[in-house]
C-alpha positions as CSV (number, residue, x, y, z in Angstrom):
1,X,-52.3,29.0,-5.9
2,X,-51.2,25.2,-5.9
3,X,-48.2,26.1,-3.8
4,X,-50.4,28.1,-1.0
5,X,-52.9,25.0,-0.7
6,X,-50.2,22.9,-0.7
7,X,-48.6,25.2,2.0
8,X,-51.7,25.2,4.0
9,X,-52.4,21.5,4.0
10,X,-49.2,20.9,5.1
11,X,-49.8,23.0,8.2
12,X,-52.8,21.3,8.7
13,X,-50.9,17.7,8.6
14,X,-47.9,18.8,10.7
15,X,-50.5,19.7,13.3
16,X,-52.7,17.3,13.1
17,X,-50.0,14.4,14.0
18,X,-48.6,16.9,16.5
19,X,-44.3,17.1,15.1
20,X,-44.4,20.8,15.5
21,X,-46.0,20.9,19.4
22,X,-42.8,22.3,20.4
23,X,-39.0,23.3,19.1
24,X,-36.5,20.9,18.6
25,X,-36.6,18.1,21.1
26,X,-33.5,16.9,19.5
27,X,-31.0,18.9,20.4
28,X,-29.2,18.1,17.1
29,X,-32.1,19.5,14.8
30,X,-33.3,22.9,13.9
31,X,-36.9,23.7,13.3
32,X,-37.9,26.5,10.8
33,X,-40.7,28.1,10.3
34,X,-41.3,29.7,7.0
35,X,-43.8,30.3,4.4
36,X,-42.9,28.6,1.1
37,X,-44.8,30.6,-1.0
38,X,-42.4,33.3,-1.0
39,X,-39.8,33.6,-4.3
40,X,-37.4,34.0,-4.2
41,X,-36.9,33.2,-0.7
42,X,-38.9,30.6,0.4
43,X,-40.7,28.8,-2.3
44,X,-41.1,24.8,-3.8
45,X,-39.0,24.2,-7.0
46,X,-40.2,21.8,-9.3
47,X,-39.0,19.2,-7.6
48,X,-41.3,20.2,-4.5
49,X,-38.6,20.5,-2.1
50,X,-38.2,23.7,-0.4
51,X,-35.6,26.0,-1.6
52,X,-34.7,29.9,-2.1
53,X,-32.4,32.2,-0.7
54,X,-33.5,32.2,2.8
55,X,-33.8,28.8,2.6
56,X,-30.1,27.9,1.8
57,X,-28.6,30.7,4.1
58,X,-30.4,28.9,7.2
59,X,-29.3,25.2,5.8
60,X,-25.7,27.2,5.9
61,X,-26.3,28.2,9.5
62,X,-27.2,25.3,10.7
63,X,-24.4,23.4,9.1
64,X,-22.2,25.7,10.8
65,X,-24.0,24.7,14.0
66,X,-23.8,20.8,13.6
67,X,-27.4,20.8,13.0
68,X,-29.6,19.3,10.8
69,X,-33.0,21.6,9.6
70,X,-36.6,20.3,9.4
71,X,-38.9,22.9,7.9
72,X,-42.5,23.6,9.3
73,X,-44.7,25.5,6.6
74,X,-46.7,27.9,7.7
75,X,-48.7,31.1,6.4
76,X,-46.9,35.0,7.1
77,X,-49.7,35.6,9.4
78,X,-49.4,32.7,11.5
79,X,-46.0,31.9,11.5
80,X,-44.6,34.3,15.0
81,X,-47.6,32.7,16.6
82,X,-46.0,29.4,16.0
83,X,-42.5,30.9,16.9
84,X,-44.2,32.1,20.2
85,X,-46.2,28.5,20.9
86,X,-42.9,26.7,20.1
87,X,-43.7,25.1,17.0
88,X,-40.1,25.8,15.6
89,X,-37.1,27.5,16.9
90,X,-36.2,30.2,14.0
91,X,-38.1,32.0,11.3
92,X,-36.7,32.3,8.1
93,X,-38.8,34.3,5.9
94,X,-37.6,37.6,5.6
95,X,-38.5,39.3,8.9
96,X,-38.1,42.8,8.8
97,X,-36.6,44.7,11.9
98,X,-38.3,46.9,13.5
99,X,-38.4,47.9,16.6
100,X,-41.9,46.2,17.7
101,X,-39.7,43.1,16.8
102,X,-36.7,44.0,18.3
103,X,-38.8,44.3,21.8
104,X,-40.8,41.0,21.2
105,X,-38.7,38.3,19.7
106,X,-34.6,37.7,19.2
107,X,-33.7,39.1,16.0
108,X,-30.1,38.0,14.1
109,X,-28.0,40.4,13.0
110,X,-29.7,41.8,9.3
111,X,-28.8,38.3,6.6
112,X,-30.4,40.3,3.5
113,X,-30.7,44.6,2.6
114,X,-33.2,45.9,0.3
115,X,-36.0,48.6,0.1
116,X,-39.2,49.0,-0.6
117,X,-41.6,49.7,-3.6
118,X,-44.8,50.6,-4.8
119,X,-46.2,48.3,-7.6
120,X,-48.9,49.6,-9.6
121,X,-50.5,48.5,-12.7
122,X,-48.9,49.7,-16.1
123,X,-51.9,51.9,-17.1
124,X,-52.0,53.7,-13.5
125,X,-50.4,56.6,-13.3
126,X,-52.3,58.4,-10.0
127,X,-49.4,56.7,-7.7
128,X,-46.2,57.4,-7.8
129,X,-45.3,58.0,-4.1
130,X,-46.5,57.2,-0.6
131,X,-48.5,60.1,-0.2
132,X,-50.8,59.1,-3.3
133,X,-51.9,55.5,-1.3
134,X,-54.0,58.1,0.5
135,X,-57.5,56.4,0.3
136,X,-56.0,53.9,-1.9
137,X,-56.4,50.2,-1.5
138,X,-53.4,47.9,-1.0
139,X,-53.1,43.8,-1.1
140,X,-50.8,43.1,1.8
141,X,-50.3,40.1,4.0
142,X,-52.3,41.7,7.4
143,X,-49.2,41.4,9.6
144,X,-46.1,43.0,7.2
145,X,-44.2,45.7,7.7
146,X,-45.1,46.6,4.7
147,X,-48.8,46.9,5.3
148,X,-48.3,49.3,8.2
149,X,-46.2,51.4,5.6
150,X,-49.4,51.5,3.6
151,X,-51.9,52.4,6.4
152,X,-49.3,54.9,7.4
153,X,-49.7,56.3,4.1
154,X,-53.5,56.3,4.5
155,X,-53.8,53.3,1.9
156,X,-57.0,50.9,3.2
157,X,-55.8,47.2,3.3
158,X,-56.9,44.0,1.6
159,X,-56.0,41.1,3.0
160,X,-53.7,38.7,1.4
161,X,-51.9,35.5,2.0
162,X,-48.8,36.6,0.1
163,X,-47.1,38.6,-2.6
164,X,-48.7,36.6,-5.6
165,X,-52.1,37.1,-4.4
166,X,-51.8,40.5,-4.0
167,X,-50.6,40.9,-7.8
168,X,-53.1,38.7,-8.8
169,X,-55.9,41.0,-7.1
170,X,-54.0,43.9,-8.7
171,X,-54.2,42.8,-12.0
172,X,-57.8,42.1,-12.2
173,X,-58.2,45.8,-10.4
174,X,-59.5,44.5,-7.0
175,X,-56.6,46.7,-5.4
176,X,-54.9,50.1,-6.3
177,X,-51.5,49.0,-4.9
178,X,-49.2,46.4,-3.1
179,X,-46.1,47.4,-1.3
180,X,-43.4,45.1,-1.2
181,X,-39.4,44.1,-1.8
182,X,-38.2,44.9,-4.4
183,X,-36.6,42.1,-4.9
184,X,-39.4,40.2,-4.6
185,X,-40.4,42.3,-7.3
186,X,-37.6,41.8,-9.7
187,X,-38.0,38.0,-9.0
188,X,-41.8,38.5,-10.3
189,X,-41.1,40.1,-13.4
190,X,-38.3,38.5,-14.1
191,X,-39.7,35.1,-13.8
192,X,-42.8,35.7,-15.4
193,X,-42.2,39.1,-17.7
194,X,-45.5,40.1,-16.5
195,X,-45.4,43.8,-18.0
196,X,-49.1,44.6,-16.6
197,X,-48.0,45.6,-13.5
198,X,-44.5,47.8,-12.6
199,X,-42.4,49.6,-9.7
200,X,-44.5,52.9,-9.5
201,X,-42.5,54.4,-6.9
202,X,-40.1,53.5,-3.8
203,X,-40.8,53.9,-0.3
204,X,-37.9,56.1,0.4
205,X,-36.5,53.8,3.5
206,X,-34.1,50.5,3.4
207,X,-35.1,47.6,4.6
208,X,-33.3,45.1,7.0
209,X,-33.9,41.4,7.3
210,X,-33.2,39.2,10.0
211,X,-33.9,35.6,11.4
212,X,-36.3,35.6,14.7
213,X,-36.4,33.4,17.5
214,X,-38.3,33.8,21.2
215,X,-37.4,36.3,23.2
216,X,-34.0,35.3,25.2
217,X,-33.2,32.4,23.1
218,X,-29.4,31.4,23.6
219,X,-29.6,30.0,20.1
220,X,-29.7,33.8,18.7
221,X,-25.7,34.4,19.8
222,X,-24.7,30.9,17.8
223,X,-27.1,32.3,15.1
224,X,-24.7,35.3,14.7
225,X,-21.6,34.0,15.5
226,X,-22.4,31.3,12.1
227,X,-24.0,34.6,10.2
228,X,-20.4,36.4,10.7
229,X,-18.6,33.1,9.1
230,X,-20.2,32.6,6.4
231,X,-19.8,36.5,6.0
232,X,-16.3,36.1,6.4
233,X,-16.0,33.1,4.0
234,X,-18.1,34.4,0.9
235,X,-20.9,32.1,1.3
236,X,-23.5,34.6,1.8
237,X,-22.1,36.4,-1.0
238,X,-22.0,33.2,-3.1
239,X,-25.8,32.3,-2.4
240,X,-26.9,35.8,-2.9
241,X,-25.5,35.9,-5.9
242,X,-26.9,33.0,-7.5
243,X,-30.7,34.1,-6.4
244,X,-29.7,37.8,-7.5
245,X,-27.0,38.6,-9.1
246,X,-25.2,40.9,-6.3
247,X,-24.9,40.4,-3.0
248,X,-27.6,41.8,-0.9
249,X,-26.2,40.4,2.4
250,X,-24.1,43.5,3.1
């Protein structure tokens, strides 16, 4: 909870003195927009600087690019808003593609694969597959692909800011459910070894993640063009490996 206040009094600051009224206007920086609050992607160590696996793979771009990063942190449901009012040129937070996205914004070739899963608590046993979040109540951040995947199931929404509040509700039995990445999840229990809650069921479709930018942005093509070096090179292997033990970048 101290790292989602943190997150949004930073957003509060960085508005307030106006550095994130628009992208880069040095063309030698790169402005990011992500969470913060996200583990392992996007999240403050203990040292309070940001870090995760989306975090180093866009440092790694942007080397590749001559660039230097500054990161803007900013809540799930806000943050393609302040892709759109050119707060920051890139989100790095583990945007699913979909094809609302791929219509709307500039997507990057897919950076991480994965799938999705339903987390229940231990002593549920009622779900065990989409069709039983049918009338069942599911934490999700509002604007997730992963909450549509519940409503599609039927599953009524609670509102959350993240993937920790929406364990936290399911703990206490707020919520029946939360749908999420799994490896999101493993991070969870592996960090914590939290053995109230646990994978119930999968969602029976992979899931592909991308960096987004506006619509048209020329920056996308560089985007790639880095994204197939540090392909070629093992350096997403190498960072994927040290967040998960296997490389999820292919």
């Amino acid at each position: 909870m101290r790292r989602k206040l943190f997150a949004a009094v930073m957003l509060t600051i960085v508005a307030a003195t106006g550095l994130t009224a628009c992208g880069s206007a040095d063309p030698n920086v790169l402005k990011i927009g992500t969470e913060g609050v996200y583990a392992p992607f996007s999240y403050q160590g203990s040292d309070g600087k940001l870090t995760g696996y989306d975090i180093e793979v866009v440092q790694a771009v942007a080397e590749k690019l001559g660039k230097k990063v500054e990161f803007v942190m900013i809540p799930w449901d806000a943050i393609f808003a302040g892709l759109e009012s050119k707060r920051f040129d890139l989100i790095a937070n583990q945007v699913t593609v979909n094809d609302e996205r791929k219509n709307k914004y500039a997507l990057s070739q897919p950076y991480t694969f994965s799938e999705g899963v339903i987390v229940t608590r231990t002593d549920n046993n009622s779900i065990t597959s989409l069709a039983d979040l049918n009338g069942k109540v599911c934490a999700e951040s509002a604007t997730t692909t992963w909450a549509k995947v519940a409503t599609n199931a039927g599953a009524k929404i609670e509102a959350v800011e993240g993937f920790v509040q929406a364990i936290q509700l399911l703990k206490i039995g707020r919520v029946d459910a939360t749908v999420n990445d799994n490896l999101a999840v493993a991070e969870y229990t592996k960090k914590t070894g939290d053995t109230s809650v646990r994978i119930a069921g999968k969602t029976g479709a992979a899931s592909l993640q991308s960096f987004a930018a506006r619509k048209g942005d020329a920056l996308m093509a560089d985007v790639d063009k880095a994204l197939d070096t540090l392909r070629a090179d093992g350096t997403l292997a190498k960072i994927s490996e040290k967040y998960f033990g296997t490389d999820v970048s292919k």
